[in-house]
C-alpha positions in Angstrom: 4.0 -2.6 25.8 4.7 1.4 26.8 1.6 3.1 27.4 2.3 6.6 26.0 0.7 9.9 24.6 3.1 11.1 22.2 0.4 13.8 21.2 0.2 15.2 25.0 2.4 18.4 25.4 5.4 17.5 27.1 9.2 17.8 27.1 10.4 15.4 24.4 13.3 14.7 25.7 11.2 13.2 28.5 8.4 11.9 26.1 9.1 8.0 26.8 11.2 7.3 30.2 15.0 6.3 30.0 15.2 2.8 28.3 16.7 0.3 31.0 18.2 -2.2 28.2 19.7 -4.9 29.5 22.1 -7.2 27.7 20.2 -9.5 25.1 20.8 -11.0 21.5 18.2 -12.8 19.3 18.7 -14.6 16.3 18.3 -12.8 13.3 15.6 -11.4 12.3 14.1 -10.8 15.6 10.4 -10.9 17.4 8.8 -7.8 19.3 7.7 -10.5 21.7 11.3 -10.9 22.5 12.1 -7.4 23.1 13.0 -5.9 26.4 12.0 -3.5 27.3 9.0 -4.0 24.9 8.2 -0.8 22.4 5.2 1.2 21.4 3.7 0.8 18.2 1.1 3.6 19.3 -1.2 0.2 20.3 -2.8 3.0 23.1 -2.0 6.2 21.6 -2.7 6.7 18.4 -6.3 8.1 17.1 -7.4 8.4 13.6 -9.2 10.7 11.5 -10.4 8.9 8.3 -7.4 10.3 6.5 -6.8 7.0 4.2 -10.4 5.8 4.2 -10.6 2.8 2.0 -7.0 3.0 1.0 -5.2 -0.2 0.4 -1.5 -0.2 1.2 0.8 -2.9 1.3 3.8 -3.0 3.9 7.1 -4.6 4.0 8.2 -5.5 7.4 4.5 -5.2 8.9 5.0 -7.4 11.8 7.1 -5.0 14.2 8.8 -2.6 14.6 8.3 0.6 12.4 6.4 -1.2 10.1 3.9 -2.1 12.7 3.6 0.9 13.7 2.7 2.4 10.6 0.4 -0.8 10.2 -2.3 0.2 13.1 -2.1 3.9 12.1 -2.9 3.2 8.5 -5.9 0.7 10.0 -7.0 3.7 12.2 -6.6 6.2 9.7 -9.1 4.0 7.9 -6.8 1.6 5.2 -6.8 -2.2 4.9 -3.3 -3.3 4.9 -1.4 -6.4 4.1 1.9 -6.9 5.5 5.1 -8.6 4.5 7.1 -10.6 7.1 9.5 -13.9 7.2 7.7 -16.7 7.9 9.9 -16.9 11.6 8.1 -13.5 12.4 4.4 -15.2 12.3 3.8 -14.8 15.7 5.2 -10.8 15.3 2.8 -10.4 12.6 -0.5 -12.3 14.0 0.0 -9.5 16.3 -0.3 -6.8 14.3 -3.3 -8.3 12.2 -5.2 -8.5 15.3 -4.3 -4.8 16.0 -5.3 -3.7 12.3 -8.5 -6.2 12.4 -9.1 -4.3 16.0 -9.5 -1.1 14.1 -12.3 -2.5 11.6 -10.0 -3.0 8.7 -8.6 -6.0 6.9 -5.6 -7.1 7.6 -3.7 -9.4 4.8 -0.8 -11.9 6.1 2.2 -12.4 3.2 4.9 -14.3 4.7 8.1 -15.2 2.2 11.6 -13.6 1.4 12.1 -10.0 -0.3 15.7 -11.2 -1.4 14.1 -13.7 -3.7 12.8 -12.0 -7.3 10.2 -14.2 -7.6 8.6 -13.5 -4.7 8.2 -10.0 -5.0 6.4 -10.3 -7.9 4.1 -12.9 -6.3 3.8 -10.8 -3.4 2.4 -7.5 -4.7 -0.3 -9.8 -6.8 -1.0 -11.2 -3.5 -1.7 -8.1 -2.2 -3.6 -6.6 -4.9 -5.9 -9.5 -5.2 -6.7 -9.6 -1.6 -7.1 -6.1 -1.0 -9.1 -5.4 -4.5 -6.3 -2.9 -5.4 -3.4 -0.6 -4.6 -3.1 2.6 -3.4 -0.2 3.0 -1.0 3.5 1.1 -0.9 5.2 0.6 2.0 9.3 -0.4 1.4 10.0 -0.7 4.8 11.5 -4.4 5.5 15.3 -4.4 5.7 18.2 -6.3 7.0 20.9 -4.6 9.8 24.1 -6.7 10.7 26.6 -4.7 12.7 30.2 -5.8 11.4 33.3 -4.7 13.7 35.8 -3.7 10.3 35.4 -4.3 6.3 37.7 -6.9 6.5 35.1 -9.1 8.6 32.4 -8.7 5.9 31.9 -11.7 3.6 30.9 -11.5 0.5 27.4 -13.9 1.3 26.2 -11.5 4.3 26.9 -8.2 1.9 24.9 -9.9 -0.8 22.2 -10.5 1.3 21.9 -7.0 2.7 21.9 -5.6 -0.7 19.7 -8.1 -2.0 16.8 -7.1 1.0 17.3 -3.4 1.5 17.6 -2.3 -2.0 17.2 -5.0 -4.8 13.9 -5.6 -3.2 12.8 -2.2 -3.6 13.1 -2.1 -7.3 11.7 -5.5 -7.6 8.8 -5.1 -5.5 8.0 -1.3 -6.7 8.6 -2.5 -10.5 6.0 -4.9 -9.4 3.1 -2.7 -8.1 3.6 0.3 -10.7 1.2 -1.4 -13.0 -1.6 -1.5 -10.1 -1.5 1.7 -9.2 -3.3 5.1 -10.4 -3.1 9.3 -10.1 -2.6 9.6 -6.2 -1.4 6.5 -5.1 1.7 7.0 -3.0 5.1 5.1 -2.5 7.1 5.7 0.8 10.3 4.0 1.4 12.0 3.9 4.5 15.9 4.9 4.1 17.8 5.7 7.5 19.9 8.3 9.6 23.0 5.8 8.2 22.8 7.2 4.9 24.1 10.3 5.8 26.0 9.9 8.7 27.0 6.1 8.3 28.5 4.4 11.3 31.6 2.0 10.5 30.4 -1.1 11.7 27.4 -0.7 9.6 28.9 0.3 6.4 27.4 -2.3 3.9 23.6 -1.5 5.7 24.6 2.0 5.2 25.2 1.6 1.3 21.9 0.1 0.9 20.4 3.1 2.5 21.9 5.5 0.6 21.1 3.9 -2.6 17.6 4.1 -0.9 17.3 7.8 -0.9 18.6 8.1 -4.3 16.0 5.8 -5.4 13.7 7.5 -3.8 14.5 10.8 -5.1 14.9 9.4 -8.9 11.6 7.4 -8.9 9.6 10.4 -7.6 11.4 12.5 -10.8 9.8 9.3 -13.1 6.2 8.4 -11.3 5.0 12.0 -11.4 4.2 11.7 -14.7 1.6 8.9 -13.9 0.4 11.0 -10.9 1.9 8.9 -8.3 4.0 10.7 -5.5 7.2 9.0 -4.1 8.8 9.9 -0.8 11.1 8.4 2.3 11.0 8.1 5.6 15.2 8.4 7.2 14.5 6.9 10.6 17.6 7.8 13.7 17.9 5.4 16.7 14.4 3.2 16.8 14.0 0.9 19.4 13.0 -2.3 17.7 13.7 -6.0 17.4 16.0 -5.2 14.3 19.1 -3.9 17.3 19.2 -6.9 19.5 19.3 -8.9 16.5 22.6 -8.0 15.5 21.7 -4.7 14.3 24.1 -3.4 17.2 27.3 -4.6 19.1 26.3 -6.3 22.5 28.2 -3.4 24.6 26.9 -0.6 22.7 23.0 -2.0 23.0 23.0 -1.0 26.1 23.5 2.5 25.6 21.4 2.8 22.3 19.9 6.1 21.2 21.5 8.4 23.9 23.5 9.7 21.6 21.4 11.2 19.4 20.3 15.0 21.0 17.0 13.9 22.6 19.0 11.5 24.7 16.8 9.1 24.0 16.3 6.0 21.6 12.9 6.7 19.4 9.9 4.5 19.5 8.1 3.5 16.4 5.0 4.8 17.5 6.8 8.6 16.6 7.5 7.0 13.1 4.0 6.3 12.1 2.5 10.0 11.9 5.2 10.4 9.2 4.2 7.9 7.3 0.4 9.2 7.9 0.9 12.5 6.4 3.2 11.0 3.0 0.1 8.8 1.8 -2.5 11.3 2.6 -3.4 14.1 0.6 -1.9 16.4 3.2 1.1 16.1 1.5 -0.2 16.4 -2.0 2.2 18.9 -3.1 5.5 16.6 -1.8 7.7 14.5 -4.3 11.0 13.0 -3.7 11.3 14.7 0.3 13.0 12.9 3.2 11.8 13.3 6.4 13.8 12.4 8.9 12.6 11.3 12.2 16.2 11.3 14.4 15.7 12.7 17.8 17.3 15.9 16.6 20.0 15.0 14.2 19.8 16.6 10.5 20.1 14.1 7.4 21.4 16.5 5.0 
């Protein structure tokens, strides 16, 4: 685990130190215990200020990664959370429980498939039951296979990108509508790849771009019941999603010194983003994308 100030004033080029990535793969869909060199959720660094007090959000993808991140900052900004995982991410997401528990909040465990219909469904009453409610929704969970040309992709592994990334997010959001009220917040997590898509991700890419268009047409339709919708376009984030196939094995390496920073992001400088879209900071924001890419614009 990095232990890091993002807050202190510094370079941020030179925020985190160079990532020393050696050669690795895991099976899909990764573990943050696996990951080398490990990440920062913000586990030492990041400090609430009651900004979601007595919220109750619901996160897909809560074990690592991003969605971890914005797990212990929602916890510290005062919100009981319940996150979304595969059941092969347990120990990812015991974790994280123990973070948000750390922070004096509950912490609800929801392991099962987002591809599956039914589960969605099951999975927001899950939520709402255990938490008492909902206020905030959390789309983050998604599924990154690099693929070397179009010709490689079969039809199962494009099916099942589609079906997590973006079938997901209308089943799960169609799901939780009902359950929430004037100020609630939705906040899906689209990517850097739906504007400048790389080739070898171009089916992930898709799924992102129909994410932003999503976001941008549901925030048009929930305003009328008072509930603000934006997204989150994440650039180069170190997380268990690259070593998993998210990236070819010689380019893994070098990840995130492309982008202008020189540097891959951590997802501890995703979660203040997600922070200010479900707090009433943002109240006058509706179908916005921020993106978080070490320098690189989205539009």
């Amino acid at each position: 685990m990095t232990k890091n100030n993002q807050y202190a004033m510094k370079d941020p080029r030179a925020l985190y130190p160079p990532l020393d990535i050696p050669n690795q793969t895991q099976p899909e869909p990764g573990l943050d215990a696996e990951l080398t060199p490990t990440a920062d959720h913000g586990e030492w660094s990041y400090e609430g200020s009651g900004k979601l007090k007595d919220r109750k959000a619901l996160i897909t993808g809560g074990d690592s990664g991003i969605g971890r991140a914005v797990a212990i900052a929602y916890a510290r900004e005062g919100a009981d959370v319940a996150i979304n995982y595969l059941p092969e991410e347990q120990e990812d997401a015991a974790v994280t429980a123990e973070l948000v528990e750390a922070a004096g909040r509950k912490a609800v465990l929801i392991p099962g498939d987002i591809s599956e219909s039914a589960f969605c469904a099951s999975l927001v009453e899950k939520a709402v039951k255990e938490l008492g409610g909902l206020d905030i929704l959390v789309n983050n969970a998604a599924k990154q296979v690099y693929i070397k040309s179009l010709e490689d992709l079969s039809d199962e592994e494009l099916d099942a990108t589609f079906k997590t990334n973006i079938y997901a997010m209308f089943w799960i959001t169609k799901a939780a509508v009902p359950h929430l009220s004037p100020g609630s917040v939705i906040i899906n997590t689209t990517s850097i790849q739906s504007y400048n898509p790389s080739p070898t991700l171009l089916h992930y890419a898709s799924t992102k771009g129909s994410i932003t268009s999503f976001t941008k047409g549901l925030a048009a339709s929930m305003l009328e019941k008072g509930i603000r919708v934006n997204g989150v376009a994440p650039g180069p984030i170190w997380t268990p999603l690259q070593p998993s196939h998210g990236q070819p094995p010689e380019k893994l390496v070098e990840f995130g010194k492309q982008s202008p920073m020189g540097r891959p992001g951590q997802p501890a400088e995703l979660a203040p983003a997600y922070v200010f879209l479900a707090s009433g900071e943002s109240s006058y924001i509706a179908g916005e994308i921020i993106g978080v890419t070490g320098g690189s614009p989205i539009s």
